[in-house]
C-alpha positions as CSV (number, residue, x, y, z in Angstrom):
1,X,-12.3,-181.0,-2.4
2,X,-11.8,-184.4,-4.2
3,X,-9.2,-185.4,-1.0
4,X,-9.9,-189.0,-0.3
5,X,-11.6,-189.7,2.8
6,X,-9.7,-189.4,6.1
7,X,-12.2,-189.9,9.3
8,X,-12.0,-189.3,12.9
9,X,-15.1,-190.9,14.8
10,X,-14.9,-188.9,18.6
11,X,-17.0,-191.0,20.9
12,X,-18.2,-188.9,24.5
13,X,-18.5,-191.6,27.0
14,X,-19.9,-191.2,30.9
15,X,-20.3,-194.2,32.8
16,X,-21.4,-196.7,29.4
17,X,-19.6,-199.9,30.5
18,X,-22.5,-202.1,30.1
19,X,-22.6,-200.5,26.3
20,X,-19.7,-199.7,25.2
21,X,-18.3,-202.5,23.8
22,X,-20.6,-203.0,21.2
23,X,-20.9,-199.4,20.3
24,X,-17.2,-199.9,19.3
25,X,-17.4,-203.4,17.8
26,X,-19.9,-201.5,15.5
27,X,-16.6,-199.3,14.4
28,X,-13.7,-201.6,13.5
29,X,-14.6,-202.1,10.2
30,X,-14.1,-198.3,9.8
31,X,-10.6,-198.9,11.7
32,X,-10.1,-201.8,9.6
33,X,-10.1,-199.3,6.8
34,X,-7.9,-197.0,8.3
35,X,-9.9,-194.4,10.1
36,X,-9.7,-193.6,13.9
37,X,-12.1,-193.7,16.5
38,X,-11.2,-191.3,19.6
39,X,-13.2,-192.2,22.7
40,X,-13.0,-189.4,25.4
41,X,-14.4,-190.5,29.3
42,X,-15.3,-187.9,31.4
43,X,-13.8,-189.6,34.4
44,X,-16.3,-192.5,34.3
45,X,-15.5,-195.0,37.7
46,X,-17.3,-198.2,36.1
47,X,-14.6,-199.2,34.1
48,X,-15.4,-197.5,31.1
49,X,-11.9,-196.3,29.8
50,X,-10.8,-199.7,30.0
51,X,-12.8,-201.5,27.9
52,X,-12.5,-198.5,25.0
53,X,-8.8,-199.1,25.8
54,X,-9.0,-202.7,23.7
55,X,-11.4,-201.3,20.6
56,X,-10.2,-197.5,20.0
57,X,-7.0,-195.5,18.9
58,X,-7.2,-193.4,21.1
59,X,-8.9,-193.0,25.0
60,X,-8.9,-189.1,26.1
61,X,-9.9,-188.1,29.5
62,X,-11.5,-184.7,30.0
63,X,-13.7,-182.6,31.8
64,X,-17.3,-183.9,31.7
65,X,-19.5,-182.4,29.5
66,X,-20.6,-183.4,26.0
67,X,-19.1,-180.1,24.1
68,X,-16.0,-180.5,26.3
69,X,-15.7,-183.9,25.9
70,X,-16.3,-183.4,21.6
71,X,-13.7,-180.6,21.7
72,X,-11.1,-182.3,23.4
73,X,-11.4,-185.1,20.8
74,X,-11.0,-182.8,18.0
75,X,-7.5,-181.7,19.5
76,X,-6.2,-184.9,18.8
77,X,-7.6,-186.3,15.9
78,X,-5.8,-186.8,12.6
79,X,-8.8,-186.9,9.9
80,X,-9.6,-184.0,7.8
81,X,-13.4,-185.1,8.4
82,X,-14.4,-185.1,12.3
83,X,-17.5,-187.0,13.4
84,X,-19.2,-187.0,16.3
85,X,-21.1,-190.1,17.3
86,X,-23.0,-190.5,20.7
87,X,-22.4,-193.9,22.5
88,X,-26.1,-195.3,21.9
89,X,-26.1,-194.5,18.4
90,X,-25.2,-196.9,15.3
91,X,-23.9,-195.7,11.6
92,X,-25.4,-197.3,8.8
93,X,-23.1,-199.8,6.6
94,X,-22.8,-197.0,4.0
95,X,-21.2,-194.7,6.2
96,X,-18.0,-195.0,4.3
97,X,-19.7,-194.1,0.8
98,X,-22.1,-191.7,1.6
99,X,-18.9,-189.5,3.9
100,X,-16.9,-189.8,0.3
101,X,-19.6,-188.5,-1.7
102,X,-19.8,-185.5,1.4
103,X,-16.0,-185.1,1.4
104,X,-16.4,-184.2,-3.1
105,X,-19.1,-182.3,-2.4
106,X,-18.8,-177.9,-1.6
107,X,-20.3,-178.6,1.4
108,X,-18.7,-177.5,4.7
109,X,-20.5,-179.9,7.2
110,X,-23.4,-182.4,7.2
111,X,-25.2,-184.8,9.2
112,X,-27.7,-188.0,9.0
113,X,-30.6,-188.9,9.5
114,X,-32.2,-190.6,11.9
115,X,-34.1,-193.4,13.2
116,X,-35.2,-194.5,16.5
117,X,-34.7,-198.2,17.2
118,X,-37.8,-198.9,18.9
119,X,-40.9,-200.7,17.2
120,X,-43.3,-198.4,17.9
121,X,-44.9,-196.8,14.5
122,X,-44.4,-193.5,16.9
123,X,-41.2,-193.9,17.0
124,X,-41.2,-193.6,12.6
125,X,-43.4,-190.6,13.2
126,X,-40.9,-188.9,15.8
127,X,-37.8,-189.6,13.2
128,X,-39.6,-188.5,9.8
129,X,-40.5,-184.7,11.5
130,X,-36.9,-185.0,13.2
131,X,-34.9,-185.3,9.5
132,X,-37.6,-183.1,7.8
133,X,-37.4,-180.6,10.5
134,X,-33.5,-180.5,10.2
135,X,-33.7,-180.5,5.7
136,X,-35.8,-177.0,6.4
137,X,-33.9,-174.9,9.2
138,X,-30.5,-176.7,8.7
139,X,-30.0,-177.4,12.1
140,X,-29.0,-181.0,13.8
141,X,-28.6,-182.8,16.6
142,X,-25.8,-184.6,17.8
143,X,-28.4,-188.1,17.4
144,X,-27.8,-187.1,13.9
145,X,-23.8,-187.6,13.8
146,X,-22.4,-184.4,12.9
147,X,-19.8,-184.3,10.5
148,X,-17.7,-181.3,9.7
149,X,-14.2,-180.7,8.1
150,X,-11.4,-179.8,10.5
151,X,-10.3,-176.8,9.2
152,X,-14.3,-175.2,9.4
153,X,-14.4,-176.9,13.2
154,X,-10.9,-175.0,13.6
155,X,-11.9,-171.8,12.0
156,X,-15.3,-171.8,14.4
157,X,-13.2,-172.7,17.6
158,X,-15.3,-175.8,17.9
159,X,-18.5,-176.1,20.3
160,X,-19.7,-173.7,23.0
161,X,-19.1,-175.5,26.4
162,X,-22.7,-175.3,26.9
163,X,-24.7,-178.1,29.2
164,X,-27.6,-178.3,26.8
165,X,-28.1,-177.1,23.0
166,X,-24.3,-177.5,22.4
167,X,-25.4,-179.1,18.8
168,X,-28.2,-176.6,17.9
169,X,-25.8,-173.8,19.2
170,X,-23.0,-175.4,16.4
171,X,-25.0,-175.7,13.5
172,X,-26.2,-171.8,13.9
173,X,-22.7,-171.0,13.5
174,X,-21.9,-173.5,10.7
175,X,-25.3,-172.6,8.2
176,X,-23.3,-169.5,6.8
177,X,-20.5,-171.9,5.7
178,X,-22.9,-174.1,4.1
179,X,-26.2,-176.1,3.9
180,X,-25.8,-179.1,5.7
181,X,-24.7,-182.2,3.2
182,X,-27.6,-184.2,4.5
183,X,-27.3,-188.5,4.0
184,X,-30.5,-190.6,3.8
185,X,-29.0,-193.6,4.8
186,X,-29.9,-193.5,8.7
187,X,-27.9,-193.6,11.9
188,X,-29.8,-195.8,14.6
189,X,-30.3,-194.2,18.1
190,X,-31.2,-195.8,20.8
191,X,-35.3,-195.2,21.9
192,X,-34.5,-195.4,25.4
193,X,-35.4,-192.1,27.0
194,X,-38.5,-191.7,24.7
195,X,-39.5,-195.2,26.4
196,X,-38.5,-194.1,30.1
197,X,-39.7,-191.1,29.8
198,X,-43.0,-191.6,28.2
199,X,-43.2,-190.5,24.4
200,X,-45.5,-187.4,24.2
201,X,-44.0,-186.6,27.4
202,X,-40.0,-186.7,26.0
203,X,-41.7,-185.0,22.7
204,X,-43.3,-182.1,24.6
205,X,-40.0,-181.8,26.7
206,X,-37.7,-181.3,23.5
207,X,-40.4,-178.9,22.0
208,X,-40.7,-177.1,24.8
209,X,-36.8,-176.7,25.4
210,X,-36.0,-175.6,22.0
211,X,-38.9,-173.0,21.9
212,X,-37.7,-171.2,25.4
213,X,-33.7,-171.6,23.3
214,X,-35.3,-170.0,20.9
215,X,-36.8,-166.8,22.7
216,X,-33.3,-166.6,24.7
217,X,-32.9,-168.3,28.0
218,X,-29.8,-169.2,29.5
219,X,-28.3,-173.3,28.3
220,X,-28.0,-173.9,32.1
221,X,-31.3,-173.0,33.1
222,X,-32.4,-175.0,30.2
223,X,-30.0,-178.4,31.2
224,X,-31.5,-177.4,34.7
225,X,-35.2,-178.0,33.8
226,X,-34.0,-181.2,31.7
227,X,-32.8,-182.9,34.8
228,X,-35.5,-182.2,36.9
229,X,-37.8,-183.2,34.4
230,X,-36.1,-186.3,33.9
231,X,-35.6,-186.7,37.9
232,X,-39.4,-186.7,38.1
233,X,-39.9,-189.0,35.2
234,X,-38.3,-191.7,37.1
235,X,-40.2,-190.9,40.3
């Protein structure tokens, strides 16, 4: 496994035009080295495809959906290492490093941690129990940037097309491969919903999400009480 590194970064877009720009300014100097960065729209109508169009290899239009969208970039992608990156989240400048150490490693898969770009001290509080939570049921989330090597994604058909849990629902299935190869180094997500949403409120919501996972309910009835709860938040 000493392969040198050869990444695919597959972006899921849905109507970001007034972000994504600089979530892909923030990856040329991974294409500049010779990696590729897929972006795949879910048909968004505010002009999102075309700006990726100037600032990605590669612009795929699919089904909308975050696991659709994720699996459909990992049909066409060249690495040996696929990463998945949401559109308000940054890597950290030693992305590069830390992906080579992963790719010398025995590890199957891995992910980063986290922090939340707001200033609130919360928010440091939210993204400790986050990364420590993930270190002791090796489990992520996609605000984690999962990476995994292409012929594991293959052999695992890739993600459920689930509309909620599609990340929590991946890692069950990749833990008997391996332990997650887990990097310090942070990825910066974007705060946003914990600040519309109110921040015990947003905590209570994931908690309470993941628990009724846990004991068995259906993904859609899940993603269905996530919407409304976010509906009423902005109410």
């Amino acid at each position: 496994m000493s392969d040198p590194l050869s990444l695919s970064i597959i972006v899921p877009v849905w109507m970001e035009a007034s972000g994504v720009v600089e979530t892909l300014d923030a990856l040329q100097s991974l294409r500049d080295a010779g990696h590729e960065v897929i972006v795949v729209d879910a048909g968004s109508t505010d002009g999102t495809a075309r700006l990726a169009d100037l600032l990605a290899d590669r612009v795929v239009q699919s089904d909308k959906g975050r696991a659709t969208q994720m699996n459909a970039g990992a049909s066409v992608a060249n690495g040996s290492i696929l990463l998945f990156l949401h559109a308000d989240t940054r890597l950290p400048s030693s992305a590069l490093d830390r992906l080579s150490a992963f790719v010398s490693s025995d590890r199957a898969w891995g992910r980063f941690d986290v922090r939340l770009s707001g200033k609130s001290a919360m928010f440091r509080v939210i993204a400790w129990f986050m990364n420590q939570r993930s270190r002791l049921t090796g489990i992520c989330t996609g605000d984690q940037a999962l990476f995994v090597r292409r012929e594991v994604f293959e052999a695992l058909r890739g993600f459920d097309s689930l509309p909620i849990m599609e990340d929590v629902e991946f890692s069950r299935r990749l833990r008997p491969a391996s332990r997650p190869f887990c990097i310090h180094d942070p990825v910066v997500t974007d705060s946003r919903r914990w600040e519309q949403g109110g921040i015990w409120r947003t905590i209570f919501l994931m908690w309470r999400l993941r628990w009724r996972y846990w004991r068995g309910e259906s993904p859609e009835a899940l993603a269905h009480s996530y919407r409304s709860d976010v509906r009423n938040a902005k109410d």
